[in-house]
Biotite code that builds the C-alpha atoms (Angstrom):
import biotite.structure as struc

atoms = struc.array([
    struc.Atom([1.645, -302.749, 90.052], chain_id="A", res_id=1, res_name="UNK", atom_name="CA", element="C"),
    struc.Atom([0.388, -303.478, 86.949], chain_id="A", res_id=2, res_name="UNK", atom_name="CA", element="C"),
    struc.Atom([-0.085, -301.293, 83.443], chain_id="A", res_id=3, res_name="UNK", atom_name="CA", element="C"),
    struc.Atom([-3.375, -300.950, 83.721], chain_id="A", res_id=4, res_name="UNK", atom_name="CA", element="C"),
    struc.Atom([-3.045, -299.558, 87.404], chain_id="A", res_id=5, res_name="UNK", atom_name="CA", element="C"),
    struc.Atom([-0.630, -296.859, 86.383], chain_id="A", res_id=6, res_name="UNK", atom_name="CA", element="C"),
    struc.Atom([-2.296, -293.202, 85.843], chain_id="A", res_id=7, res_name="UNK", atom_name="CA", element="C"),
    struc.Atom([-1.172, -291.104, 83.358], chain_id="A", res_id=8, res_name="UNK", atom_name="CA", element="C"),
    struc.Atom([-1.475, -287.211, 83.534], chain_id="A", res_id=9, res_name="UNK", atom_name="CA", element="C"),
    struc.Atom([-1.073, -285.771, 79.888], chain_id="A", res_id=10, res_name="UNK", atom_name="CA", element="C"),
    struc.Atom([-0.894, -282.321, 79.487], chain_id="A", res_id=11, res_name="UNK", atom_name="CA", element="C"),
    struc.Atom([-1.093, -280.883, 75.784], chain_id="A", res_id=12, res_name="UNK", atom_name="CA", element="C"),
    struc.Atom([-3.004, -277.637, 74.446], chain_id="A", res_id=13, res_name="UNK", atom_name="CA", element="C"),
    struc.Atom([-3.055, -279.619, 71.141], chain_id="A", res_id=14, res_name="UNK", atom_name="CA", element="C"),
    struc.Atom([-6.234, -281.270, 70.771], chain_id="A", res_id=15, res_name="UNK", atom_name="CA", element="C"),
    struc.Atom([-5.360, -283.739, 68.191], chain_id="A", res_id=16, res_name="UNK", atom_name="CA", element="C"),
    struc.Atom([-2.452, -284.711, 69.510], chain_id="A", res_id=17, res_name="UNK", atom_name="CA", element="C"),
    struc.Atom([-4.323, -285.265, 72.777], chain_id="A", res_id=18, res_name="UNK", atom_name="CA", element="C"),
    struc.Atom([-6.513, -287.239, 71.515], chain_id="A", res_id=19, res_name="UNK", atom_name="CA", element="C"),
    struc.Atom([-3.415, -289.405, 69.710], chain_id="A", res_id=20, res_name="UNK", atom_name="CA", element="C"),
    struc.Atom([-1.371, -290.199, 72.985], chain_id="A", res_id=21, res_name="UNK", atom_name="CA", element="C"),
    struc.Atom([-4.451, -290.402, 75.175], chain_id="A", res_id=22, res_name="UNK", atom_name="CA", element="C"),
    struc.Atom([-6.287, -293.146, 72.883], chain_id="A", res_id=23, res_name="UNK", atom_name="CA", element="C"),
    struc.Atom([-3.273, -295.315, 72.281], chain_id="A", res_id=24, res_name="UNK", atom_name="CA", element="C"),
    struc.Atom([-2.207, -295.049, 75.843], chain_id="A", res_id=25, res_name="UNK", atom_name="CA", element="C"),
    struc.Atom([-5.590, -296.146, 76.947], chain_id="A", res_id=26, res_name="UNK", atom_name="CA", element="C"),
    struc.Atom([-5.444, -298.955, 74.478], chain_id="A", res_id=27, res_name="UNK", atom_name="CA", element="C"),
    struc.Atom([-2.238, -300.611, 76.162], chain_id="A", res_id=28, res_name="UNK", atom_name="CA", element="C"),
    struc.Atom([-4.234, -300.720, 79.690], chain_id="A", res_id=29, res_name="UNK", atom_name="CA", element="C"),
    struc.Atom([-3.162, -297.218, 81.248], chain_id="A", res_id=30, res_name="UNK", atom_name="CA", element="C"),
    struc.Atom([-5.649, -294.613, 82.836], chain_id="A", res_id=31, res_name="UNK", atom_name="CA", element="C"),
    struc.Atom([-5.055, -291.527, 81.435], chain_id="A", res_id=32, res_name="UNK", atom_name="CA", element="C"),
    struc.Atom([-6.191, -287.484, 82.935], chain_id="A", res_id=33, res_name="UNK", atom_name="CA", element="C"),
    struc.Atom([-5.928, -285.041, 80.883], chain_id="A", res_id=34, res_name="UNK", atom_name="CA", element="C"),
    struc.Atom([-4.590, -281.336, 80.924], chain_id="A", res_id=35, res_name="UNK", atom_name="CA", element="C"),
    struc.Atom([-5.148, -278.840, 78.369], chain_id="A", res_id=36, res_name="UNK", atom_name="CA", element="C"),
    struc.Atom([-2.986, -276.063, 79.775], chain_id="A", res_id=37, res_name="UNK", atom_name="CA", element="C"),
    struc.Atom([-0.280, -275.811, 82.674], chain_id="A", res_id=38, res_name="UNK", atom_name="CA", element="C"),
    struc.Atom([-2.600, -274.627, 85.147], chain_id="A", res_id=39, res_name="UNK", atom_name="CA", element="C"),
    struc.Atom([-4.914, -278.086, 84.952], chain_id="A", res_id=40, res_name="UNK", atom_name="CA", element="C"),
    struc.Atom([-2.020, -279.605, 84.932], chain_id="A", res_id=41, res_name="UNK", atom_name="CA", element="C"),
    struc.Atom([-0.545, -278.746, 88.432], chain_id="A", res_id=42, res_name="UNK", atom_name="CA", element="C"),
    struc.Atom([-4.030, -279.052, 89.954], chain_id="A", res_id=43, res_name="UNK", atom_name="CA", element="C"),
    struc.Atom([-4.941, -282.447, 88.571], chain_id="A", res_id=44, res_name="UNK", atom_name="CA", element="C"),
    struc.Atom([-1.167, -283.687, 89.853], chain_id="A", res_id=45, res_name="UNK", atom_name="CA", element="C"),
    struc.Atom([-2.065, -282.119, 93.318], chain_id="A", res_id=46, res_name="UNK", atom_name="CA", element="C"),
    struc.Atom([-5.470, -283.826, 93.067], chain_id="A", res_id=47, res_name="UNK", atom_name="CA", element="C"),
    struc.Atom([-5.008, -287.376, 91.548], chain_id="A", res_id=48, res_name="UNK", atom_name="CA", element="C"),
    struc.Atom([-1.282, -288.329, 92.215], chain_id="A", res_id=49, res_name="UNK", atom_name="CA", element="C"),
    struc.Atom([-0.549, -289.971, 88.836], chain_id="A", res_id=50, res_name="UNK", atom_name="CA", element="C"),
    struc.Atom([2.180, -292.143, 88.465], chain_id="A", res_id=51, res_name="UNK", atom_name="CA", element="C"),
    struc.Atom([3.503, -290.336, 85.578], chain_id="A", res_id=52, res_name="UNK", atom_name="CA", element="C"),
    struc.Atom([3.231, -286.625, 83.616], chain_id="A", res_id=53, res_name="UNK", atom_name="CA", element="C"),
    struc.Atom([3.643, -286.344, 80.063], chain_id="A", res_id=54, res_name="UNK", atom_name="CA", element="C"),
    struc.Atom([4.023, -282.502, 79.429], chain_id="A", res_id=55, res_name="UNK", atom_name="CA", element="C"),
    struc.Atom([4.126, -280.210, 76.166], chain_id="A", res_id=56, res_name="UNK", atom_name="CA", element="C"),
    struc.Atom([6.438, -277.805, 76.561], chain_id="A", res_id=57, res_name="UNK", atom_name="CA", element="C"),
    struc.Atom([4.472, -274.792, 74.637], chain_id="A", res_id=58, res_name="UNK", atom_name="CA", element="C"),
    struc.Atom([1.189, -274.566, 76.635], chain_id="A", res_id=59, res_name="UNK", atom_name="CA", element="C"),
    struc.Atom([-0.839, -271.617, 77.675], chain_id="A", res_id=60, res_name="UNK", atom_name="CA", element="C"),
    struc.Atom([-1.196, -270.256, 81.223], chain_id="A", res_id=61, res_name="UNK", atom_name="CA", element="C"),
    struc.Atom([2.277, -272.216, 82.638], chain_id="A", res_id=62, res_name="UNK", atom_name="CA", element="C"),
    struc.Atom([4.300, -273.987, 80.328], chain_id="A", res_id=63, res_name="UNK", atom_name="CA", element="C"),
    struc.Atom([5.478, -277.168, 80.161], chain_id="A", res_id=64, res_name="UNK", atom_name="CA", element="C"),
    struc.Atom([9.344, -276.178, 82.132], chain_id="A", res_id=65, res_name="UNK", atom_name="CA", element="C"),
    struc.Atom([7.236, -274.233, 84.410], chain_id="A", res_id=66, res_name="UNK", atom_name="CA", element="C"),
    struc.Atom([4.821, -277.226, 85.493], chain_id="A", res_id=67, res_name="UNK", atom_name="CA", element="C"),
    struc.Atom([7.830, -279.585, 85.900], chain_id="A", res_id=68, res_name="UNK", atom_name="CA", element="C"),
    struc.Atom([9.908, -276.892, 87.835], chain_id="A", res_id=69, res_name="UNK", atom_name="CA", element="C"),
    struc.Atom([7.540, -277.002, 90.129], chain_id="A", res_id=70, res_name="UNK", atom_name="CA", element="C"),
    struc.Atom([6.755, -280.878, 90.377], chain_id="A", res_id=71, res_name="UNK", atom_name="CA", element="C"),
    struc.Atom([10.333, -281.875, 90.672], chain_id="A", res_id=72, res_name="UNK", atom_name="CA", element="C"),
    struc.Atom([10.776, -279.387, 93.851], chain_id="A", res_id=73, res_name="UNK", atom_name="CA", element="C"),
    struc.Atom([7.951, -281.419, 95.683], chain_id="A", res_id=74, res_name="UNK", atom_name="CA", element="C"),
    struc.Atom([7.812, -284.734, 94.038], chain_id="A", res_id=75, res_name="UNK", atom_name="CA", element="C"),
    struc.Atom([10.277, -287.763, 92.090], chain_id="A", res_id=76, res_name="UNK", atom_name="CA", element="C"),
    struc.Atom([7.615, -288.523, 89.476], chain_id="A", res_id=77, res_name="UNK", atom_name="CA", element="C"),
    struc.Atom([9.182, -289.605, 86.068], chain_id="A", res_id=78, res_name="UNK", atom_name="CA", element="C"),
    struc.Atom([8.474, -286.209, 83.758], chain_id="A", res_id=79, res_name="UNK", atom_name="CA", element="C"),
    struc.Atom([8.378, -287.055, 80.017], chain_id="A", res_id=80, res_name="UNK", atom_name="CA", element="C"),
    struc.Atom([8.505, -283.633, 78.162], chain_id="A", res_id=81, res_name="UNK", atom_name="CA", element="C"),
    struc.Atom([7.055, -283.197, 74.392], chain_id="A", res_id=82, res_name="UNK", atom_name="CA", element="C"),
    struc.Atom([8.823, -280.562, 71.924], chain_id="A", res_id=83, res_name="UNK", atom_name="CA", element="C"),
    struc.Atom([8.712, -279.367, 68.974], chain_id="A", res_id=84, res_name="UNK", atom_name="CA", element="C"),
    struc.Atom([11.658, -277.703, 69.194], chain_id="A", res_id=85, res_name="UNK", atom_name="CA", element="C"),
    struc.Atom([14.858, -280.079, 68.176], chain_id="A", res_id=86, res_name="UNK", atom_name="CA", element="C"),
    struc.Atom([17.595, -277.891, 69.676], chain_id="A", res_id=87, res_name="UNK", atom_name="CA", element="C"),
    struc.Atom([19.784, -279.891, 72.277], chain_id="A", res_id=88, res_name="UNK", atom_name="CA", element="C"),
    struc.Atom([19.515, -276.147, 74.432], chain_id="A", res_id=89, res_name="UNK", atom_name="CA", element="C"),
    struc.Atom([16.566, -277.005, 74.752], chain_id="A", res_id=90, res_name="UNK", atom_name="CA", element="C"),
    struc.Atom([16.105, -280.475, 75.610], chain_id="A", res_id=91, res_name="UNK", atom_name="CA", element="C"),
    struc.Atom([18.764, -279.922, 77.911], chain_id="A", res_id=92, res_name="UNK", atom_name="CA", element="C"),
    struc.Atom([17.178, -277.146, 79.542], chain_id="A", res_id=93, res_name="UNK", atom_name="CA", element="C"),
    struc.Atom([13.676, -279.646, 80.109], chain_id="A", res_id=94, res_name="UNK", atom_name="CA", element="C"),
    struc.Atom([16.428, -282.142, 81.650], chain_id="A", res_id=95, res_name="UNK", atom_name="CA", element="C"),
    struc.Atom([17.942, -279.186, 84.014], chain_id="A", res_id=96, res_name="UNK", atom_name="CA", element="C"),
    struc.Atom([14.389, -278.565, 85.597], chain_id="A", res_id=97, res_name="UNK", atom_name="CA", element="C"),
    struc.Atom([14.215, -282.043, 86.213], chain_id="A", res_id=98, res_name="UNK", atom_name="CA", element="C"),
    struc.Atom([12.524, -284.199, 83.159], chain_id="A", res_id=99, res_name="UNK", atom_name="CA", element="C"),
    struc.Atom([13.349, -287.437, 82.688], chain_id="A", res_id=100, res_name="UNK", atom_name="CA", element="C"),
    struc.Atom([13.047, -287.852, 79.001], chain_id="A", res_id=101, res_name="UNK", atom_name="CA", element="C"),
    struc.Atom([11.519, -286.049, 76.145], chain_id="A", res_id=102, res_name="UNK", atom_name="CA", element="C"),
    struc.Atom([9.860, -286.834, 72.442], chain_id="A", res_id=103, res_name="UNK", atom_name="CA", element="C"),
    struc.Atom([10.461, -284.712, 70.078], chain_id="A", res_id=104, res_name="UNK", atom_name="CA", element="C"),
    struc.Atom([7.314, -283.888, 67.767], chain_id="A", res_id=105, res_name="UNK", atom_name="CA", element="C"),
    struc.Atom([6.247, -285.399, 65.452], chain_id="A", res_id=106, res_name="UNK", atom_name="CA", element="C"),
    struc.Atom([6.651, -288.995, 67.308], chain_id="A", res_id=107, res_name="UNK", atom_name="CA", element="C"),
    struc.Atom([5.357, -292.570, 66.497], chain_id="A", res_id=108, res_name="UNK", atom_name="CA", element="C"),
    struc.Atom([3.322, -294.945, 68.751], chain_id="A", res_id=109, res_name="UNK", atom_name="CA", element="C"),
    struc.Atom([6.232, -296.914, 69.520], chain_id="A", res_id=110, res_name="UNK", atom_name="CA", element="C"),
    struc.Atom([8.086, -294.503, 70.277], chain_id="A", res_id=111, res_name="UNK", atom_name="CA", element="C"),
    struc.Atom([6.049, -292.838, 72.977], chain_id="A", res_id=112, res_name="UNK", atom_name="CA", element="C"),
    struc.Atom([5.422, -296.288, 74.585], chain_id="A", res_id=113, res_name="UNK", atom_name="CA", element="C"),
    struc.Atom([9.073, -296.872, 74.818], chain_id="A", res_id=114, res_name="UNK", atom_name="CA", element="C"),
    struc.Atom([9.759, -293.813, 76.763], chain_id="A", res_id=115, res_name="UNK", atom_name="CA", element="C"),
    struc.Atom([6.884, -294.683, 78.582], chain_id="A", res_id=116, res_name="UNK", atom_name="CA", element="C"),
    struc.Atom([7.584, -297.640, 79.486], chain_id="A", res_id=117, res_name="UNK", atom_name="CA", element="C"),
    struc.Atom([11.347, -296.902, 79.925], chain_id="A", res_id=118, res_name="UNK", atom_name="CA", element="C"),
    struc.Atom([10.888, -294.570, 82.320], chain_id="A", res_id=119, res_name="UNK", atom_name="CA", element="C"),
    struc.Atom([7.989, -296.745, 84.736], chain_id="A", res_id=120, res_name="UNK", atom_name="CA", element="C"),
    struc.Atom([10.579, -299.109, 84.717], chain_id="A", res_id=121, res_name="UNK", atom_name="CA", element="C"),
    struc.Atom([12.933, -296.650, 86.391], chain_id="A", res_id=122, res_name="UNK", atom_name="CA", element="C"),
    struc.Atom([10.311, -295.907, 89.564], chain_id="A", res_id=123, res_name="UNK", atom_name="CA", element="C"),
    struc.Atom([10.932, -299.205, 90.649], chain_id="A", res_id=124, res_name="UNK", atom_name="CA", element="C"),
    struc.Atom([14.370, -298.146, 91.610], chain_id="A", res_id=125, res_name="UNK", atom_name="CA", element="C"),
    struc.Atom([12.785, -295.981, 93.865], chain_id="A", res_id=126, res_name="UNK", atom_name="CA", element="C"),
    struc.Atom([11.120, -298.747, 96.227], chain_id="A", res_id=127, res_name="UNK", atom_name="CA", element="C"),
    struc.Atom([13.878, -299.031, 99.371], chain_id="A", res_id=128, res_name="UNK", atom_name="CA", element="C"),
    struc.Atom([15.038, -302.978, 99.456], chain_id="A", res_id=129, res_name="UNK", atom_name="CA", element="C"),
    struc.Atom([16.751, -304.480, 102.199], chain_id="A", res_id=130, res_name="UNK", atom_name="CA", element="C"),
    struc.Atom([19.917, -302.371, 103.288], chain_id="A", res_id=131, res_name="UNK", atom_name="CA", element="C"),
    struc.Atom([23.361, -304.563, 103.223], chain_id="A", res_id=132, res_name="UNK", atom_name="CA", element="C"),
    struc.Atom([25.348, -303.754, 100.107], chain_id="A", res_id=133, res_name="UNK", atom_name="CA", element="C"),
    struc.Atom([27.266, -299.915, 101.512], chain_id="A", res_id=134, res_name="UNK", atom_name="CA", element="C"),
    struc.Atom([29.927, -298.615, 99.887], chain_id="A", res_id=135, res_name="UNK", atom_name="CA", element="C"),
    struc.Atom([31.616, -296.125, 102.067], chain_id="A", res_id=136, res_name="UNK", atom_name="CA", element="C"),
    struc.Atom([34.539, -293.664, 99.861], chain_id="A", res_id=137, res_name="UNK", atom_name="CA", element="C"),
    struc.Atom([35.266, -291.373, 102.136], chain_id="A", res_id=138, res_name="UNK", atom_name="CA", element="C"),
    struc.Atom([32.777, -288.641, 103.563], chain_id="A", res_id=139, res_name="UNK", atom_name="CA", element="C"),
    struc.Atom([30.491, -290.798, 100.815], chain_id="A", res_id=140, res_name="UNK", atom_name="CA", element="C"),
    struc.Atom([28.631, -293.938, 101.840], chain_id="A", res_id=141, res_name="UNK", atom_name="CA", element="C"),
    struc.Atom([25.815, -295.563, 99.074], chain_id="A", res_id=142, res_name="UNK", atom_name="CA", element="C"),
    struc.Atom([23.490, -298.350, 100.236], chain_id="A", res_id=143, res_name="UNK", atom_name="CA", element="C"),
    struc.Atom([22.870, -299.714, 96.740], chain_id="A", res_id=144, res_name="UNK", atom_name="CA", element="C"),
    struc.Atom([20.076, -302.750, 97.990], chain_id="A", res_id=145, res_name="UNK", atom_name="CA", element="C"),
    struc.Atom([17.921, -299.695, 100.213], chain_id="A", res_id=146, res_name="UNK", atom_name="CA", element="C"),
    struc.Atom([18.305, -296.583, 97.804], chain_id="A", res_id=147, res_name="UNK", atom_name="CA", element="C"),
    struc.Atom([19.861, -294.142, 100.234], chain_id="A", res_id=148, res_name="UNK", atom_name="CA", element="C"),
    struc.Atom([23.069, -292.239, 99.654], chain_id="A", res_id=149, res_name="UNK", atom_name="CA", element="C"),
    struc.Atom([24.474, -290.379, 102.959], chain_id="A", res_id=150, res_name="UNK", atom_name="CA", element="C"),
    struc.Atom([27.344, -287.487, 102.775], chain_id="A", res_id=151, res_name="UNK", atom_name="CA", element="C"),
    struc.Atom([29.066, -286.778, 105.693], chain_id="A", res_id=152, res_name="UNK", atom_name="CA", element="C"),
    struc.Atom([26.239, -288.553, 107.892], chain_id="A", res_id=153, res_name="UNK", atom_name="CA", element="C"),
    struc.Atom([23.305, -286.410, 106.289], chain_id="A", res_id=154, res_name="UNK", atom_name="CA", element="C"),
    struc.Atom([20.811, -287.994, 103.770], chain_id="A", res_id=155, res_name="UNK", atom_name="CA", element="C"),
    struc.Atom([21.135, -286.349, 100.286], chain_id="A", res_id=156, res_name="UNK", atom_name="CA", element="C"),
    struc.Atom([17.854, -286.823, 98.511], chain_id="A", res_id=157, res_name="UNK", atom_name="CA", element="C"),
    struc.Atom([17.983, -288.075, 94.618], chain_id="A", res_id=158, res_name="UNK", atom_name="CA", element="C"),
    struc.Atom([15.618, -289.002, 92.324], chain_id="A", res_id=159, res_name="UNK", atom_name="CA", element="C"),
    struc.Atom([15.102, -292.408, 91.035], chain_id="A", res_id=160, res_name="UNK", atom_name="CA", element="C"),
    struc.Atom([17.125, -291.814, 87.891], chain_id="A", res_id=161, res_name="UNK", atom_name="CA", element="C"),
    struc.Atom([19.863, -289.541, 89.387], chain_id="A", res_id=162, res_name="UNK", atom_name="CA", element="C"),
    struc.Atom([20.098, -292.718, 92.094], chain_id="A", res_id=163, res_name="UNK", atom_name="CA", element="C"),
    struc.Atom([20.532, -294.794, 89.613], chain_id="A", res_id=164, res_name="UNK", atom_name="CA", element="C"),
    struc.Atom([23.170, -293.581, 87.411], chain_id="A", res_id=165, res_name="UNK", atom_name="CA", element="C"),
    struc.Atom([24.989, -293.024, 90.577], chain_id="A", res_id=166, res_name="UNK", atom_name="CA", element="C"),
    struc.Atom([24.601, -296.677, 91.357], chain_id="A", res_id=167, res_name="UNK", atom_name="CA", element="C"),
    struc.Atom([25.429, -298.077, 88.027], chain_id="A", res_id=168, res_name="UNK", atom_name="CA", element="C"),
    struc.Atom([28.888, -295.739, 88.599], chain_id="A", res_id=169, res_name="UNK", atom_name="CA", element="C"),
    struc.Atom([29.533, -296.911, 91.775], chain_id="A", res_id=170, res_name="UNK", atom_name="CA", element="C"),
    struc.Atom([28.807, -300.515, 91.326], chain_id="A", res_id=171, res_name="UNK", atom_name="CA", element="C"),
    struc.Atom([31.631, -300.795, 88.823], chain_id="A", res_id=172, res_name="UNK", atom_name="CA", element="C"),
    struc.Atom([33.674, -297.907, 90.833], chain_id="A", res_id=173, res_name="UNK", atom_name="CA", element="C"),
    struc.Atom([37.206, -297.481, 89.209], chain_id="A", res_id=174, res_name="UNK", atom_name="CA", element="C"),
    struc.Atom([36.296, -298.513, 85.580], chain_id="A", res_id=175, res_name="UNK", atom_name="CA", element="C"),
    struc.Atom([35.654, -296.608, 82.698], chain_id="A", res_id=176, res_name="UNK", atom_name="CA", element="C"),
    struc.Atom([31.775, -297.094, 81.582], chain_id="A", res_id=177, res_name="UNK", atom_name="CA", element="C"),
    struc.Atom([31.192, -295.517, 78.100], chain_id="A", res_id=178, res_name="UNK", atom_name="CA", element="C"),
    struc.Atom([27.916, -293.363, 77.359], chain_id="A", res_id=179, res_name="UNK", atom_name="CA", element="C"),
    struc.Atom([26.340, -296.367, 75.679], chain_id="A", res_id=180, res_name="UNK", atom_name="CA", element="C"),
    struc.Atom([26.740, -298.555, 77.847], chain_id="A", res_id=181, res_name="UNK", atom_name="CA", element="C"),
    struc.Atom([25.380, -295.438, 80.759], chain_id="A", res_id=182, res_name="UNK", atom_name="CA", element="C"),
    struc.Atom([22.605, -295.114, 79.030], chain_id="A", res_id=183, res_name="UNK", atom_name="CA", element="C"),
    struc.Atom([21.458, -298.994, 77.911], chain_id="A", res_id=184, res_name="UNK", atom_name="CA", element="C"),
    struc.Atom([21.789, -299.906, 81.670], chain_id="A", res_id=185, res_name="UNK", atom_name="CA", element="C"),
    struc.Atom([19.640, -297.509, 83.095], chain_id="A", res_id=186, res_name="UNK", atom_name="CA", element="C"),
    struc.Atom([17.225, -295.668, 80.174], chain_id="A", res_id=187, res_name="UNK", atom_name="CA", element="C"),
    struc.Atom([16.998, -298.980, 78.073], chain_id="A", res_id=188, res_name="UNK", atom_name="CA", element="C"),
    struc.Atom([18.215, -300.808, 75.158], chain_id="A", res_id=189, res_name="UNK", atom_name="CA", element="C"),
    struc.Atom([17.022, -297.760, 72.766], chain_id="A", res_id=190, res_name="UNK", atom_name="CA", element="C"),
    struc.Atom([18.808, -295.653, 73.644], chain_id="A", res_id=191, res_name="UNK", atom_name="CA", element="C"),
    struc.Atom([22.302, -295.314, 73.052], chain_id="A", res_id=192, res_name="UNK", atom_name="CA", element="C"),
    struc.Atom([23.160, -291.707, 71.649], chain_id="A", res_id=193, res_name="UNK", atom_name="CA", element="C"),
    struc.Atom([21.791, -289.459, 74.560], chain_id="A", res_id=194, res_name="UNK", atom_name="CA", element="C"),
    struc.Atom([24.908, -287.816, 75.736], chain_id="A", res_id=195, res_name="UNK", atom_name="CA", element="C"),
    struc.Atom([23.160, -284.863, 76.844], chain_id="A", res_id=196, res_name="UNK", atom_name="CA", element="C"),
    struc.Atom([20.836, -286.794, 79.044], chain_id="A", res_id=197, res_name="UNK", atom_name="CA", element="C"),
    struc.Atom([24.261, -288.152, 81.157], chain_id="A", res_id=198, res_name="UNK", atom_name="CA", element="C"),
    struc.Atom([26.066, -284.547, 80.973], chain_id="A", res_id=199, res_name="UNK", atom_name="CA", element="C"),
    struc.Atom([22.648, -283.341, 82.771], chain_id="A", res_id=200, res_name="UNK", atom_name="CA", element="C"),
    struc.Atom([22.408, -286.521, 85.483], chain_id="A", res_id=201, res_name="UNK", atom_name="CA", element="C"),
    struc.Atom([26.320, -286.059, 86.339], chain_id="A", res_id=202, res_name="UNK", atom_name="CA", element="C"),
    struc.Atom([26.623, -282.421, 86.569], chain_id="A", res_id=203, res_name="UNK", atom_name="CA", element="C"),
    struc.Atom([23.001, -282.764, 88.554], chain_id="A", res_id=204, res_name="UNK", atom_name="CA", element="C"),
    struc.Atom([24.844, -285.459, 91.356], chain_id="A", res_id=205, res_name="UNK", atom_name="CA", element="C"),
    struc.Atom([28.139, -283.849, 91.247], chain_id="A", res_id=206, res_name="UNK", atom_name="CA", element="C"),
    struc.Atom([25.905, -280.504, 92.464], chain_id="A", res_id=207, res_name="UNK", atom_name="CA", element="C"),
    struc.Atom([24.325, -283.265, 95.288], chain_id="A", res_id=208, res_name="UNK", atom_name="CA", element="C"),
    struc.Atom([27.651, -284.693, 96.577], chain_id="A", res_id=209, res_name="UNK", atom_name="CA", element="C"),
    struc.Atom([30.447, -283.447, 95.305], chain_id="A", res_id=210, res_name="UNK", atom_name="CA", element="C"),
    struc.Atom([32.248, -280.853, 97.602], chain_id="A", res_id=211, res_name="UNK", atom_name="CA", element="C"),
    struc.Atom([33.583, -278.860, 94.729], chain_id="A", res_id=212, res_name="UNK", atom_name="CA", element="C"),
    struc.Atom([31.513, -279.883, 91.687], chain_id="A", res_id=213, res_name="UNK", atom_name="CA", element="C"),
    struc.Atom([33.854, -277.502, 89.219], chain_id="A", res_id=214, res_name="UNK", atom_name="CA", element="C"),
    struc.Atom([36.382, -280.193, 90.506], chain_id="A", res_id=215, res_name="UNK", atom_name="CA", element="C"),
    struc.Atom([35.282, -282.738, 91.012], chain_id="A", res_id=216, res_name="UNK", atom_name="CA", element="C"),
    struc.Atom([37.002, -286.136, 93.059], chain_id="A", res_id=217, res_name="UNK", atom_name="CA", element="C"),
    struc.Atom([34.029, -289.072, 92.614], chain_id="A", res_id=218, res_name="UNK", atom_name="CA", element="C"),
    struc.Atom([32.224, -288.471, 89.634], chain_id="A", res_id=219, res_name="UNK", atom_name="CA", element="C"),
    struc.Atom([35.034, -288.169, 86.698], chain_id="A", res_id=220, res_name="UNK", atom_name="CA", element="C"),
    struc.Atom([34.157, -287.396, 82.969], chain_id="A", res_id=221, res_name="UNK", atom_name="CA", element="C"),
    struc.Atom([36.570, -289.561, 80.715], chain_id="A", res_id=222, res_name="UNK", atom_name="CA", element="C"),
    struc.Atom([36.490, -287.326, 77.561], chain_id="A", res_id=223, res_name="UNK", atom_name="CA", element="C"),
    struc.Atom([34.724, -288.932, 74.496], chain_id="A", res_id=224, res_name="UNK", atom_name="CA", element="C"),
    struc.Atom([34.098, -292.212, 76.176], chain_id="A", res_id=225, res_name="UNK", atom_name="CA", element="C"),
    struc.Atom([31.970, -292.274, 79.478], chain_id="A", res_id=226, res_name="UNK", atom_name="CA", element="C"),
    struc.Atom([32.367, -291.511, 83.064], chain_id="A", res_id=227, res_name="UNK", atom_name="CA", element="C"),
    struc.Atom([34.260, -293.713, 85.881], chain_id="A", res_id=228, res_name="UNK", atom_name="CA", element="C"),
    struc.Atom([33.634, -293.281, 89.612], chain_id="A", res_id=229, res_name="UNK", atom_name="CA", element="C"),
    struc.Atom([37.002, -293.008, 91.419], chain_id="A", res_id=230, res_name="UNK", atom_name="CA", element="C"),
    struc.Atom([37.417, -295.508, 94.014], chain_id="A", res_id=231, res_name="UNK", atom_name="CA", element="C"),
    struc.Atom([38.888, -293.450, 96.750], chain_id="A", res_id=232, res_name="UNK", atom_name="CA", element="C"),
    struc.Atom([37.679, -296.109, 99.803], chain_id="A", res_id=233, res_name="UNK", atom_name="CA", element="C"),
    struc.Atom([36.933, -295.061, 103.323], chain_id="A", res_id=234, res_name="UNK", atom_name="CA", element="C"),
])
């Protein structure tokens, strides 16, 4: 699918700003709906099925958190969220309810359009391929090439990016990959210093498929350098 197929929902009380992300997103090809408070937002996503929502968190009649609570427990749609609040509490929080990314106001043109772009890129991730490459540990198995991740025989649903942190982990199971290195692979080559978004993603799979996430036996945090899935084989 091409750029200028994708639809954009943006959601932002802020006119100006609006008007800002709208114009230069329609100026690099993409079709863009816009949202002026929480409540247009959830009925223009249940209306025109965009292919991605850009969200301000402070918006009248639903917030932003609010809109994407919701979303995430019905759909996998990449979630950007917009802030103006630079606490990591609270990007951390955006990432807990199930965003993907956020800017942080005030933002540049490039910037938007690399998060943008960043996390399109990630959807693709999403589209099942032709099963073959299973890695069984235990009551675990992965099918890497068709997207689906079994424990215990039942299906245990991720979203594209929680799938595919998993997948970078298990791919190089038993070595140590470092936060950069996390974070290049699957967000994209600007990124880098996002520890928080990793802490969110692990602690979110270990929840999914570890049986004691407090303790957890797949999905090991090396302290100060990265995480390393433990190769315990089936």
């Amino acid at each position: 699918m091409t750029a200028r197929a994708k639809r954009i929902l943006l959601a932002e009380d802020e006119i100006a700003l609006r008007d800002f992300v709208s114009r230069n997103l329609r100026a690099r090809g993409f079709e863009v709906m816009e949202a002026s408070n929480g409540l247009e937002a959830m009925a223009l996503w249940e209306q025109e099925h965009p292919h991605l929502l850009i969200l301000d968190i402070m918006m009248p009649r639903m917030d932003g958190l609010e809109v994407c609570r919701r979303v995430r427990e019905h759909s996998a749609i990449p979630i950007i969220v917009l802030t103006a609040l630079d606490a990591e509490s609270d990007k951390v929080a955006a990432l807990d309810l199930g965003a993907d990314d956020y800017l942080t106001k005030p933002f540049g043109v490039e910037e938007l359009l690399a998060r943008v772009r960043a996390v399109l890129r990630r959807t693709q991730w999403e589209k099942p391929q032709v099963s073959g490459d299973i890695k069984r540990f235990e009551d675990l198995e992965i099918d890497v090439a068709g997207h689906v991740v079994r424990l215990r025989g039942a299906e245990v649903r991720l979203s594209p990016t929680e799938f595919a942190v998993l997948a970078q982990l298990v791919t190089h199971a038993g070595k140590v990959l470092t936060h950069r290195s996390l974070l290049q692979s699957i967000w994209g080559s600007e990124y880098g210093g996002e520890a928080e978004y990793l802490r969110v993603y692990i602690n979110r799979l270990r929840q999914k498929i570890e049986s004691d996430p407090a303790n957890p036996r797949y999905l090991l945090t090396e302290a100060g350098v990265g995480y390393r899935f433990a190769a315990v084989r089936h």
